[in-house]
C-alpha positions as CSV (number, residue, x, y, z in Angstrom):
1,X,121.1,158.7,111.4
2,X,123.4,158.4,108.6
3,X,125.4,155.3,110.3
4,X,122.0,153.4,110.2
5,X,121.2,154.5,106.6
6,X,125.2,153.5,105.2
7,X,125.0,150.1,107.1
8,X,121.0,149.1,106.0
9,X,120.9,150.2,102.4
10,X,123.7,148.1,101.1
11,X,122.3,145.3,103.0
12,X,118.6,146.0,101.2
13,X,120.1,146.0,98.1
14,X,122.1,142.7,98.7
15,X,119.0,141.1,100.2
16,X,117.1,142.2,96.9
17,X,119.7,140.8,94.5
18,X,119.5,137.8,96.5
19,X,116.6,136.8,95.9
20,X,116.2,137.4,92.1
21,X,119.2,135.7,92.0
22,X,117.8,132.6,93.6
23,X,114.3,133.3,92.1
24,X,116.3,132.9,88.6
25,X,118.4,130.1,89.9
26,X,115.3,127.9,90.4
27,X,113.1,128.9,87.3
28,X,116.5,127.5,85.2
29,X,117.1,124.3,87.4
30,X,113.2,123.7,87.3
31,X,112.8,124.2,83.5
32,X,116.0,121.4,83.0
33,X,114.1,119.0,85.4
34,X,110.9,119.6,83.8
35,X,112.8,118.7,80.4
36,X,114.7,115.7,81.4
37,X,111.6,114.3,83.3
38,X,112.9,114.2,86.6
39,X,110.0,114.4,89.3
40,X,107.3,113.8,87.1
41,X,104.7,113.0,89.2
42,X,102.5,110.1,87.1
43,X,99.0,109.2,88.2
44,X,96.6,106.9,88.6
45,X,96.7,103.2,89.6
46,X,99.9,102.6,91.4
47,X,101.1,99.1,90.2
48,X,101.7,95.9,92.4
49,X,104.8,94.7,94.1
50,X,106.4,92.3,91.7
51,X,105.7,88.7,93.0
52,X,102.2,89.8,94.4
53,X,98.9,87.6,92.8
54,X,96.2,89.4,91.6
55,X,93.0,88.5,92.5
56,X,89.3,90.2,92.3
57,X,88.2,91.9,95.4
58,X,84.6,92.2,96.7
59,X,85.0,95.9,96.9
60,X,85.0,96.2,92.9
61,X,82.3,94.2,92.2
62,X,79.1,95.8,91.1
63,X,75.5,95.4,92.3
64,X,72.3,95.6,90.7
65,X,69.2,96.7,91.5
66,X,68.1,98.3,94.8
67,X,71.1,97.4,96.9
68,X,73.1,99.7,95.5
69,X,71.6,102.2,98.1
């Protein structure tokens, strides 16, 4: 019984320290990519491809009256 408790609690302990280490690792790395702006997601409208031609589709225009229904 003591063989199992030698070999497992060092183990626990390095599997612990592991993960705060890497729980640490990633707050710092996230906080300098949430400072330099990498990732950023952005929304709303995503632009068009350069070169492309705008024009107005039928889907935007608005109706009056009771067709909207």
């Amino acid at each position: 019984m003591g063989f199992v408790i030698v070999i497992s609690l060092p183990l626990i302990i390095f599997a612990i320290l592991l993960g705060f280490g890497c729980y640490f690792f990633g707050k710092t790395k996230g906080r300098q990519e949430a400072r330099a702006g990498v990732g950023a997601q952005v929304y709303g409208v995503p632009q068009p491809p350069p070169g492309a031609t705008e024009s107005s589709s039928p889907a935007h225009e608005k109706k009056g009256g009771p067709d909207i229904v």
